[in-house]
N, C-alpha and C positions, 0 to 999 in steps of 0.2 A: 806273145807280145807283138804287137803290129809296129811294123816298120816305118821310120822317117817319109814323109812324101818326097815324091821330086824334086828338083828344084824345077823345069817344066811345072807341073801340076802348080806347085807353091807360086810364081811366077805369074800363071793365070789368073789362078784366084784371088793373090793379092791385085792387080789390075781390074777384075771385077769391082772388088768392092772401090777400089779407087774412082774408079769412073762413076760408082753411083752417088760419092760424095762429092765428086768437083758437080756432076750432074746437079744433085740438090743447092752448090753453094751457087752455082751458076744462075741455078731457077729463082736464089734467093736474091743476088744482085740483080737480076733485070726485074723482077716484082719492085725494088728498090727504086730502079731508076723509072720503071714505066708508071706505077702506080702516083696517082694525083689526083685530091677532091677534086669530082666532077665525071671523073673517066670513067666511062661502065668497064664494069669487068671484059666483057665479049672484048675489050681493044687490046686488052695485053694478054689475059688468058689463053684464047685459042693461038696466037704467035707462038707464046711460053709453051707450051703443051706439043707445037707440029714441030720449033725449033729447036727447043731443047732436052724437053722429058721425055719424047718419044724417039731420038738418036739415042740419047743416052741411057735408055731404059732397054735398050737395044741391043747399044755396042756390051753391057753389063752382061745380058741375058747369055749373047755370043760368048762373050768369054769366061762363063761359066760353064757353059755347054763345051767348051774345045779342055778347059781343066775337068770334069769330066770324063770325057772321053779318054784322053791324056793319063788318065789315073787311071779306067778302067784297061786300057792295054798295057798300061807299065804292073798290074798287080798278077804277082805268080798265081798261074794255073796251080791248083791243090790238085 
């Protein structure tokens, strides 16, 4: 029977996935606000893309890599 996670580990990984959803709702409000007939894509896309999906696809990345690790030193040596 495999034991309960951390709360570390659990802790992390709920943060991961939080970040990749405020990331998306974030990407989803300035598409909102930047987006207007006439505007080429290049004027909000590459903004959207260096200021926000790529922090935040980041900080995600980070904190699954540290829960991770976090779980691989907290699980008993067999």
């Amino acid at each position: 029977m495999s034991q309960p996670l951390a709360k570390p580990v659990r802790l992390l990984g709920t943060l991961s996935v939080l970040v990749l959803v405020v990331t998306f709702l974030m990407a989803q409000i300035d598409l909102w606000r930047r987006h207007r007939p006439g505007l080429s894509p290049e004027r909000y896309l590459l903004p959207q893309a260096t200021q926000i999906w790529l922090p935040g696809l980041v900080a995600a990345a980070l904190l699954a890599v540290a829960a991770t690790i976090v779980h691989r030193r907290r699980r008993p040596r067999d």
